[in-house]
FIPAFI-236380 format. One line per 4 residues: their letters; for each residue x, y, z of N, C-alpha, C. Coordinates in nm, 3 decimals. Example, Ala and Ser with C-alpha at 12.3 -4.5 7.8 and 13.67 -1.06 7.14 Angstrom:
// FIPAFI-236380
as> 1.319,-0.569,0.780,1.230,-0.450,0.780,1.320,-0.330,0.780 | 1.285,-0.225,0.708,1.367,-0.106,0.714,1.290,0.003,0.787
***
This chain:
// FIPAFI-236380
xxxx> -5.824,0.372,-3.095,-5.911,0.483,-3.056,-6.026,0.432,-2.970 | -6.056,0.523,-2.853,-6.154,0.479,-2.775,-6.283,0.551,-2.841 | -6.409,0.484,-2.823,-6.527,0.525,-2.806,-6.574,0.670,-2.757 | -6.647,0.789,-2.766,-6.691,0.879,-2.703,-6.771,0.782,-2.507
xxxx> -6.895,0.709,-2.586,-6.886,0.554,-2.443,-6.784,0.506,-2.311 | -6.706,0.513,-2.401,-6.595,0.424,-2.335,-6.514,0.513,-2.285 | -6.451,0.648,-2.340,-6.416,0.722,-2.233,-6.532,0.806,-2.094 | -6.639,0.762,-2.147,-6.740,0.863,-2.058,-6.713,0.725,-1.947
xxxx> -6.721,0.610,-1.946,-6.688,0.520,-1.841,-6.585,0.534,-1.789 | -6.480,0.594,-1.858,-6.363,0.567,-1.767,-6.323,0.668,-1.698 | -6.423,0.774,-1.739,-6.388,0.903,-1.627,-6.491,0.875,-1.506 | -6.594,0.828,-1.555,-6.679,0.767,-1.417,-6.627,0.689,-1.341
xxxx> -6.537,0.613,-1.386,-6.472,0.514,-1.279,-6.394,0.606,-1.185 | -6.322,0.702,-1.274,-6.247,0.775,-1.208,-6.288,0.852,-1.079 | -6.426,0.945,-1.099,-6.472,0.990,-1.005,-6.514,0.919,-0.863 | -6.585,0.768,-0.907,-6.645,0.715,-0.820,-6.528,0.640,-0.721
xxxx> -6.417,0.624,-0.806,-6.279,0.575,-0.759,-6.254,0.665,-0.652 | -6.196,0.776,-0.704,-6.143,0.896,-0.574,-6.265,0.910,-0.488 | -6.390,0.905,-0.510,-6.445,0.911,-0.383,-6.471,0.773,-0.263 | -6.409,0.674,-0.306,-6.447,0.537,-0.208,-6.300,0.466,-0.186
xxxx> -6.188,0.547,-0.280,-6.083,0.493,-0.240,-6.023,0.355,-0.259 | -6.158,0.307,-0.339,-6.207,0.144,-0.349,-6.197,0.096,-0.505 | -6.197,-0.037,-0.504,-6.297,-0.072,-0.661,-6.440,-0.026,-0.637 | -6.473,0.003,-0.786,-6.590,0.091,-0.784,-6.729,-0.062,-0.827
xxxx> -6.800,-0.030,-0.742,-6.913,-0.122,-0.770,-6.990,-0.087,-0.903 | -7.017,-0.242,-0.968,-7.099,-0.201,-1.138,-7.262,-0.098,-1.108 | -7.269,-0.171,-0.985,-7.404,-0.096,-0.949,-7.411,0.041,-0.954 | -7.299,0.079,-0.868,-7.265,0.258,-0.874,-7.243,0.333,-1.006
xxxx> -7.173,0.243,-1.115,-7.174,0.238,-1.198,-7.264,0.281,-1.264 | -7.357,0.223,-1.280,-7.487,0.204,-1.371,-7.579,0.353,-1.276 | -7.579,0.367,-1.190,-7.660,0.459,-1.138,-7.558,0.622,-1.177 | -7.471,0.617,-1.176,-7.403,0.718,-1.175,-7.442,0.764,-1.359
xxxx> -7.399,0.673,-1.417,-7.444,0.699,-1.569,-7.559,0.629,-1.607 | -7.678,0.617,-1.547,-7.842,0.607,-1.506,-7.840,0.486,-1.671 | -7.762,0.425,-1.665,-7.791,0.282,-1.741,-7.798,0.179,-1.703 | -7.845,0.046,-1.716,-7.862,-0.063,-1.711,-7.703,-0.115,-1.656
xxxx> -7.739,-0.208,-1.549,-7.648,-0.275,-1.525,-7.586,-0.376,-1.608 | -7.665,-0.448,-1.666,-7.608,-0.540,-1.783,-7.511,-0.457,-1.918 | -7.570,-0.352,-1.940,-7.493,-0.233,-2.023,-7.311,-0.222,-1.964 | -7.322,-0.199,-1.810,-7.223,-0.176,-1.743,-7.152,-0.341,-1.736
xxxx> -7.147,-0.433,-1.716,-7.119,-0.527,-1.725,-7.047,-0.564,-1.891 | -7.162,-0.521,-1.997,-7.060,-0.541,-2.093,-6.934,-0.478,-2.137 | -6.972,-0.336,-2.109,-6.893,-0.235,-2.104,-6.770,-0.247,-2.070 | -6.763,-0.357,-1.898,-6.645,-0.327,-1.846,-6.556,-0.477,-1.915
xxxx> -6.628,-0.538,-1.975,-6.561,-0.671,-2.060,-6.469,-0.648,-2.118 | -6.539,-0.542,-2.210,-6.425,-0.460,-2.328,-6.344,-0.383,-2.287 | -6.370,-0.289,-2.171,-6.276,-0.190,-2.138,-6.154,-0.237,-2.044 | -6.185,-0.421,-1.994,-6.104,-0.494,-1.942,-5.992,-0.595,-2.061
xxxx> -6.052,-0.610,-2.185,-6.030,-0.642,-2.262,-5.896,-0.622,-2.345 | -5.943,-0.472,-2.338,-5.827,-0.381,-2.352,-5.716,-0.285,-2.253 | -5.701,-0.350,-2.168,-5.644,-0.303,-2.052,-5.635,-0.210,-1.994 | -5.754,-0.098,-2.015,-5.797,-0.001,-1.944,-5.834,-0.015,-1.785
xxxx> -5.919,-0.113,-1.773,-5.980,-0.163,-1.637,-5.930,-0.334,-1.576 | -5.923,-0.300,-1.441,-5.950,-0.465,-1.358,-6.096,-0.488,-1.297 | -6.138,-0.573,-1.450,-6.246,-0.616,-1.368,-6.277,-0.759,-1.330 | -6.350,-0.773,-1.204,-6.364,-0.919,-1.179,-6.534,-0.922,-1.133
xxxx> -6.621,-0.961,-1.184,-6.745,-1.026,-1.126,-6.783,-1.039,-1.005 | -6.866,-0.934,-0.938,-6.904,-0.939,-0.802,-6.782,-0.891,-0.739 | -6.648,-0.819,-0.819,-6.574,-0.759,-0.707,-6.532,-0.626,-0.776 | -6.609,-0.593,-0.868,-6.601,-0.423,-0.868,-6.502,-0.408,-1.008
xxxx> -6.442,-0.290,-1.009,-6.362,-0.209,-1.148,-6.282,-0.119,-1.071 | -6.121,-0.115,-1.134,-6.102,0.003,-1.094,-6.026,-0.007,-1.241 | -5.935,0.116,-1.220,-5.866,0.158,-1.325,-5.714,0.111,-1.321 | -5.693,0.073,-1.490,-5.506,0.020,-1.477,-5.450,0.123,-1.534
xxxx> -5.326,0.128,-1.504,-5.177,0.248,-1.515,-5.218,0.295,-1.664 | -5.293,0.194,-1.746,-5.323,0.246,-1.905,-5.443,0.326,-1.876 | -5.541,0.319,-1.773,-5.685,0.360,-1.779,-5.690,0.517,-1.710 | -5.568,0.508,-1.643,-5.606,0.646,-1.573,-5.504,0.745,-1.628
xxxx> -5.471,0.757,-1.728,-5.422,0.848,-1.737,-5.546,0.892,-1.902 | -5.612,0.817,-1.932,-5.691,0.860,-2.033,-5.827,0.941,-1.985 | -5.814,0.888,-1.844,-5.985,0.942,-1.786,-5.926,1.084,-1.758 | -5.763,1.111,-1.679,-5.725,1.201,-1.648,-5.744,1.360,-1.759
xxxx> -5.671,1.256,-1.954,-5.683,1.381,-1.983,-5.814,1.429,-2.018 | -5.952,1.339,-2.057,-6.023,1.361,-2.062,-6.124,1.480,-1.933 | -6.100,1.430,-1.842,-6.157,1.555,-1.734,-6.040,1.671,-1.761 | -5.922,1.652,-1.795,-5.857,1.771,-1.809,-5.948,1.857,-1.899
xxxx> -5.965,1.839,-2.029,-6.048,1.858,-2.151,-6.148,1.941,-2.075 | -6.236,1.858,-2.041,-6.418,1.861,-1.948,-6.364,1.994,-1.878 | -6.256,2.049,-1.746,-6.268,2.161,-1.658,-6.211,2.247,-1.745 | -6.057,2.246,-1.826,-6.081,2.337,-1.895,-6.160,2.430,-2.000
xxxx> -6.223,2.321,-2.063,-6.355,2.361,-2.136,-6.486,2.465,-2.045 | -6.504,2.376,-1.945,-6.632,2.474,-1.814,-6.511,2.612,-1.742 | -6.386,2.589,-1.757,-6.323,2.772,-1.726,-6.331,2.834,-1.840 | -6.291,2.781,-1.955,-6.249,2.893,-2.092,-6.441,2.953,-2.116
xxxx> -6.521,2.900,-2.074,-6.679,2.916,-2.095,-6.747,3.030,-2.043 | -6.683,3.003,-1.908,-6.710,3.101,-1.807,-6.664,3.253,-1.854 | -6.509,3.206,-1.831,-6.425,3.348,-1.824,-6.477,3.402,-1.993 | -6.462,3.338,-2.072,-6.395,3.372,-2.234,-6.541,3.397,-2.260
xxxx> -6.668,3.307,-2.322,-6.787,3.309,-2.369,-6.888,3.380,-2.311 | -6.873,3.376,-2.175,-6.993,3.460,-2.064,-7.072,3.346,-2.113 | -7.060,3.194,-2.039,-7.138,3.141,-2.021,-7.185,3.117,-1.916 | -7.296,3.082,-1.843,-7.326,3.082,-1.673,-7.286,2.943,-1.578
xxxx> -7.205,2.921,-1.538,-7.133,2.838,-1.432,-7.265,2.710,-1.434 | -7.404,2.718,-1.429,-7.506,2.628,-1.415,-7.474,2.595,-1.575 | -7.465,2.610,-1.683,-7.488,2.594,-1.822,-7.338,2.516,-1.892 | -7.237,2.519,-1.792,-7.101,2.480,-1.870,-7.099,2.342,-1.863
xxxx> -7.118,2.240,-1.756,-7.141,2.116,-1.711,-7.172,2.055,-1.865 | -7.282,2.003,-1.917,-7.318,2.000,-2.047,-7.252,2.021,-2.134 | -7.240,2.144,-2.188,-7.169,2.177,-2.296,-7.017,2.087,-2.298 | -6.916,2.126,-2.150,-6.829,2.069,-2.192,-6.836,1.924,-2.250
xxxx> -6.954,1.840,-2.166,-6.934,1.727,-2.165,-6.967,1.647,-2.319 | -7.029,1.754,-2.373,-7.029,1.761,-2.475,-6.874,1.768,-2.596 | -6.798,1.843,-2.524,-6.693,1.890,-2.661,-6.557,1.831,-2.618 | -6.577,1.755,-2.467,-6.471,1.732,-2.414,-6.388,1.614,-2.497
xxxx> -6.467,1.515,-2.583,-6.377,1.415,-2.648,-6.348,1.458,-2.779 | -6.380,1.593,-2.836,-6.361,1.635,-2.955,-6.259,1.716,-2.993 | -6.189,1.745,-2.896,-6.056,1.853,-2.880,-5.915,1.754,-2.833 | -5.826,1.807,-2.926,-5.705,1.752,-2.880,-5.652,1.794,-2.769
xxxx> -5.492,1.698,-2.761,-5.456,1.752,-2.612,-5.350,1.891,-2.636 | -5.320,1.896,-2.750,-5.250,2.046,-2.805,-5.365,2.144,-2.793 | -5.443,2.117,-2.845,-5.587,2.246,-2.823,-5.603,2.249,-2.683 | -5.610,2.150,-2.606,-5.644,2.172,-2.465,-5.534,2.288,-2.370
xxxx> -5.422,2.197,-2.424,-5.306,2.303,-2.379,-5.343,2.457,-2.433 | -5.374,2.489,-2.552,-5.325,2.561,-2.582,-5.466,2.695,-2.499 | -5.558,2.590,-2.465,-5.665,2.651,-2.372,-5.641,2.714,-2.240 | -5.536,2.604,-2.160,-5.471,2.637,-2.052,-5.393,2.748,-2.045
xxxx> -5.313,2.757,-2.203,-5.211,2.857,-2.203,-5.307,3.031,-2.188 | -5.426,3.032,-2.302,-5.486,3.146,-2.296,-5.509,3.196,-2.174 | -5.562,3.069,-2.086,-5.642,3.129,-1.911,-5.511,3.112,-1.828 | -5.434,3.127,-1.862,-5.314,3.141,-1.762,-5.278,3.033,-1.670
xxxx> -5.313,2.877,-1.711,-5.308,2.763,-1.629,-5.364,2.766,-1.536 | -5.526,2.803,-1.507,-5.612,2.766,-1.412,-5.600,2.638,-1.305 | -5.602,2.680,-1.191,-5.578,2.522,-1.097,-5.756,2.429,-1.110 | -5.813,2.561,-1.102,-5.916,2.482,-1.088,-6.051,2.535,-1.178
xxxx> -6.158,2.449,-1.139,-6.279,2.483,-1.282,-6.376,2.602,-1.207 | -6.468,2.619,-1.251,-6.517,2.698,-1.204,-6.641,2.647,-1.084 | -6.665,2.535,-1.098,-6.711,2.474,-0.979,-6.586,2.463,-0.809 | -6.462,2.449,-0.881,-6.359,2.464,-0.748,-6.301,2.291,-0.795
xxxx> -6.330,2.238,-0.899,-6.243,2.115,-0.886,-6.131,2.157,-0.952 | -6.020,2.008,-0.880,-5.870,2.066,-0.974,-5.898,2.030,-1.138 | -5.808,2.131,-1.188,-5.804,2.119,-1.322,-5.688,1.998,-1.355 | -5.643,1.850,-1.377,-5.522,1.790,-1.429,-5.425,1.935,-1.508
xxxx> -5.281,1.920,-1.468,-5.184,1.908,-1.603,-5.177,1.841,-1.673 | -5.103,1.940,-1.752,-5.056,1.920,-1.880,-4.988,1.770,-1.902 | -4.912,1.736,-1.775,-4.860,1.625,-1.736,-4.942,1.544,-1.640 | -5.073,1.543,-1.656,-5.151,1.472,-1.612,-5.123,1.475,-1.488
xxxx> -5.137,1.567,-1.352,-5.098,1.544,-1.235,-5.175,1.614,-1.176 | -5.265,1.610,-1.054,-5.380,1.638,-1.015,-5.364,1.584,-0.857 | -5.413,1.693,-0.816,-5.422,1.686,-0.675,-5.601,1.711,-0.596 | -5.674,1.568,-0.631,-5.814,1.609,-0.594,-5.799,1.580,-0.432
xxxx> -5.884,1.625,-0.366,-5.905,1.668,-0.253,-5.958,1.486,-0.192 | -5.918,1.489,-0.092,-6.081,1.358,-0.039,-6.159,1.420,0.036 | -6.271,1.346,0.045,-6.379,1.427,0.084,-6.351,1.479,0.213 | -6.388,1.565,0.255,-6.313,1.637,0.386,-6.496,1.690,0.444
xxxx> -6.472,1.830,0.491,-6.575,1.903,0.609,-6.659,1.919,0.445 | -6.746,1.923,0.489,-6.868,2.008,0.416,-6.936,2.139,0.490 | -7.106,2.210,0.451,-7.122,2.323,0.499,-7.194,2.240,0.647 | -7.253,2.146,0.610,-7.343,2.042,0.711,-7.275,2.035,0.824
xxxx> -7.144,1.999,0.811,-7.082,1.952,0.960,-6.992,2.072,1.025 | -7.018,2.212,0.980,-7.014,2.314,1.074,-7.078,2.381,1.205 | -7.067,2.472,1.291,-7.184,2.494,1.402,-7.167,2.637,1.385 | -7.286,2.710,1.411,-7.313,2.836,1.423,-7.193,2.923,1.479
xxxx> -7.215,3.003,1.399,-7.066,3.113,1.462,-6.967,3.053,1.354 | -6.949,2.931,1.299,-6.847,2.944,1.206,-6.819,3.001,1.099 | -6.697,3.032,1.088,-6.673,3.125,0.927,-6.598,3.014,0.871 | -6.617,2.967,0.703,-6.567,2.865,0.653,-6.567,2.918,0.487
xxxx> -6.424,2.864,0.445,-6.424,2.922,0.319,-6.531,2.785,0.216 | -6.564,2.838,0.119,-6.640,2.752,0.015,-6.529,2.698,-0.064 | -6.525,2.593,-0.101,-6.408,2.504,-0.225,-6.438,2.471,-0.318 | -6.547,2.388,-0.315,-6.666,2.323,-0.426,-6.767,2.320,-0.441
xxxx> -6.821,2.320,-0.520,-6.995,2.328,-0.495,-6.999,2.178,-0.687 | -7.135,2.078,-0.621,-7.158,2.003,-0.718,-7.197,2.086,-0.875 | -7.176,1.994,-0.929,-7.173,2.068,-1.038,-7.282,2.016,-1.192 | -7.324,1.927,-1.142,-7.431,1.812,-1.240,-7.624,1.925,-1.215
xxxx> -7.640,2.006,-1.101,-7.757,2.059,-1.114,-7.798,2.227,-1.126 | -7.790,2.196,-1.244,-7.811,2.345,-1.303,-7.919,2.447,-1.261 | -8.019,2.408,-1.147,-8.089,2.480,-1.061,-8.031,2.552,-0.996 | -7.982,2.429,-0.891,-7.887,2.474,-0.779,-7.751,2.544,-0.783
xxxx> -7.719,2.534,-0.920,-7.563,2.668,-0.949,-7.646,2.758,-0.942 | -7.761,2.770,-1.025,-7.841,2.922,-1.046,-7.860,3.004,-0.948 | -7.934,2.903,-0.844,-7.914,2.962,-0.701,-7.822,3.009,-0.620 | -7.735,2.879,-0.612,-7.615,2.967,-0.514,-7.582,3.088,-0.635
xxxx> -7.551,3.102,-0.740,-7.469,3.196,-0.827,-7.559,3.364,-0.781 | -7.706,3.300,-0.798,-7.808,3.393,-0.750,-7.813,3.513,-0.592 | -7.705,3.397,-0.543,-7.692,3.445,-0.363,-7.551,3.477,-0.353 | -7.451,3.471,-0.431,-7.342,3.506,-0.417,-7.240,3.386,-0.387
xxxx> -7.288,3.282,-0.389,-7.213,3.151,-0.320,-7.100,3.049,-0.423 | -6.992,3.077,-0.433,-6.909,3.019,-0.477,-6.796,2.969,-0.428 | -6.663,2.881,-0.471,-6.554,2.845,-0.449,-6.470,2.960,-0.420 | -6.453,2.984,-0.353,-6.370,3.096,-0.227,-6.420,3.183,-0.169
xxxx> -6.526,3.214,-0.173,-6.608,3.258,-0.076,-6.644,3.249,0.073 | -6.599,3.328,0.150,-6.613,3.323,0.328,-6.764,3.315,0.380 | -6.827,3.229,0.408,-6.984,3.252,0.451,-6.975,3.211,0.638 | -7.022,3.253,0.695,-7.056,3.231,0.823,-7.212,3.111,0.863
xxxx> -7.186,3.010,0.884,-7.328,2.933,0.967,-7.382,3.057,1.047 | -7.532,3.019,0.999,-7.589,3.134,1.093,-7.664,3.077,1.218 | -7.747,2.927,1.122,-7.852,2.849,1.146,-7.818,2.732,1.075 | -7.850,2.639,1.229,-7.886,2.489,1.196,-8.002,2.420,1.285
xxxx> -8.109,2.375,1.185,-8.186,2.357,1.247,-8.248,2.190,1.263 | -8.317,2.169,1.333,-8.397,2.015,1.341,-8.439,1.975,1.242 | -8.519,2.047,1.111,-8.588,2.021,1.016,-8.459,2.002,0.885 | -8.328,2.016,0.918,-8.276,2.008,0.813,-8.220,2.137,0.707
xxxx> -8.230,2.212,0.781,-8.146,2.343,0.687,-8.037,2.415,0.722 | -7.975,2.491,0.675,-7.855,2.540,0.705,-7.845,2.660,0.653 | -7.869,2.799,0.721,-7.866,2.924,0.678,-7.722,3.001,0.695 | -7.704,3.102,0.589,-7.578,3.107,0.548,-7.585,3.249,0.539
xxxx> -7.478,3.349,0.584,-7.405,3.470,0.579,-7.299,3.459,0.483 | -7.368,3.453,0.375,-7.234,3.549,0.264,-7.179,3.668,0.300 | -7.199,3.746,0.378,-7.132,3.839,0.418,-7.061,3.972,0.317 | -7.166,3.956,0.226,-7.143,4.077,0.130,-7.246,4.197,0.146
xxxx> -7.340,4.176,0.226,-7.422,4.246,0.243,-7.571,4.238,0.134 | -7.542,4.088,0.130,-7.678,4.034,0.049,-7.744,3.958,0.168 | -7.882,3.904,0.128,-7.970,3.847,0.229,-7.898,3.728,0.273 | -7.971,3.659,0.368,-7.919,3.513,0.428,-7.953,3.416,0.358
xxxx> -7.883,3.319,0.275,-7.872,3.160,0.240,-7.927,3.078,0.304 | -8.040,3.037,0.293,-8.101,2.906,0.332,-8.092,2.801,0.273 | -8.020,2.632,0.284,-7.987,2.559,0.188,-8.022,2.451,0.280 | -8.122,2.310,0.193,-8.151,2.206,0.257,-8.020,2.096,0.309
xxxx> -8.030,2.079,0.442,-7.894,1.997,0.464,-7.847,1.917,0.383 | -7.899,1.841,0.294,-7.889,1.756,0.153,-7.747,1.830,0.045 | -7.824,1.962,-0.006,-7.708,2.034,-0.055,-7.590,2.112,0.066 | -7.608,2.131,0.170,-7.493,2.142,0.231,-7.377,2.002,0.221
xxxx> -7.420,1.946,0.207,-7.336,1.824,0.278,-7.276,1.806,0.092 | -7.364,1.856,0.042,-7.250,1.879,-0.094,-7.133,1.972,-0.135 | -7.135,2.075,-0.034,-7.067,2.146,-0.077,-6.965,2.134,0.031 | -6.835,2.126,-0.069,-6.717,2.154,0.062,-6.647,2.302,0.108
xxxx> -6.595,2.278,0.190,-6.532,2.391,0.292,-6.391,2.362,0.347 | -6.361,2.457,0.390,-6.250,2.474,0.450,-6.264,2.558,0.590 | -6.227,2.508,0.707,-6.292,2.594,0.837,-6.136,2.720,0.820 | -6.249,2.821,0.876,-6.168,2.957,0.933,-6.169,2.977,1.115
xxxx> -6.172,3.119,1.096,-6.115,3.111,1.256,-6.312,3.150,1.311 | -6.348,3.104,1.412,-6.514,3.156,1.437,-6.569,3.274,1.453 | -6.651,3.278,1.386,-6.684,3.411,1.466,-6.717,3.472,1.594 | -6.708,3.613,1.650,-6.718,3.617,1.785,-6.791,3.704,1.789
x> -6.918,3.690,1.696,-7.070,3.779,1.691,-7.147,3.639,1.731
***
């Protein structure tokens, strides 16, 4: 049996993995789960120990054929938990993050299923990431366009939006801004912002280029207003 610890590392590896494509540096490590590097260092001793991880000193961590399929079901756990919250509890999309991360090592993988089965096998969470199967098989995205590297006049669907700051769900949730949602660039400016046409007939989205460049997209066809 693993640690509650020790799987929260090995889904971090996981994330920081799919985004660099790379071994994951201890440094990133330690900042990502805001602990001590020496913490992360021991950490990955044991979790190398036991053949979860390859780690080597000054050349990073990634995950072995035993390690990723445990981080897998664990985020399975984590998104289905933040959909069944949403849809089932009326909990608020900013408030699920937490909680799951909370209940995600406490549920089996029959309960998990049997979570999937209620919501009708959701692909994805309510932030827009994929949800794993049942058979552990997952199709995450690489990082692609964001809202940042669009130009005025574009119409672009929304995919993801981060999901760790419970302000900033409040907000976009506040403006209408979610994972499939069509918004139009309205404005990009020198100082760094990026104003946004939800196009529901709510006001205009103003978002610091910082959180644009967090959120991904998918381009549509432009507009010809």
């Amino acid at each position: 049996m693993l640690s509650t610890i020790m799987e929260d590392y090995l889904k971090a590896i996981y994330y920081l993995q799919n985004e660099t494509d790379d071994r994951v540096r201890t440094s990133a490590l330690a900042e990502y789960l805001d602990v001590e590097q020496p913490t992360v260092t021991s950490m990955m001793k044991k979790l190398s120990e036991r053949g979860f991880v390859h780690y080597e000193p000054y050349q990073g961590v990634e995950l072995t054929d035993t390690g990723i399929p445990v981080a897998l079901e664990i985020i399975r756990h984590h998104r289905l938990l933040e959909r069944y919250l949403t849809d089932h509890l009326e909990y608020d999309w900013a408030e699920v993050h937490d909680e799951a991360d909370r209940l995600e090592h406490h549920i089996s993988s029959q309960f998990a299923d049997r979570i999937a089965e209620q919501l009708g096998d959701p692909a994805i969470d309510p932030h827009g990431d994929p949800i794993p199967t049942a058979d552990l098989d997952v199709s995450e995205a690489k990082p692609g366009d964001t809202l940042a590297d669009h130009q005025m006049g574009e119409s672009v669907r929304i995919e993801r939006v981060p999901d760790k700051d419970p302000d900033l769900l409040r907000y976009l949730s506040e403006h209408g801004i979610h994972p499939g949602i069509v918004v139009t660039i309205v404005e990009t400016t020198s100082f760094g912002m990026v104003t946004l046409d939800p196009g529901s007939g709510d006001d205009l989205v103003a978002l610091p280029e910082e959180v644009a460049h967090s959120i991904s997209t998918q381009s549509l066809a432009k507009s010809t207003n």
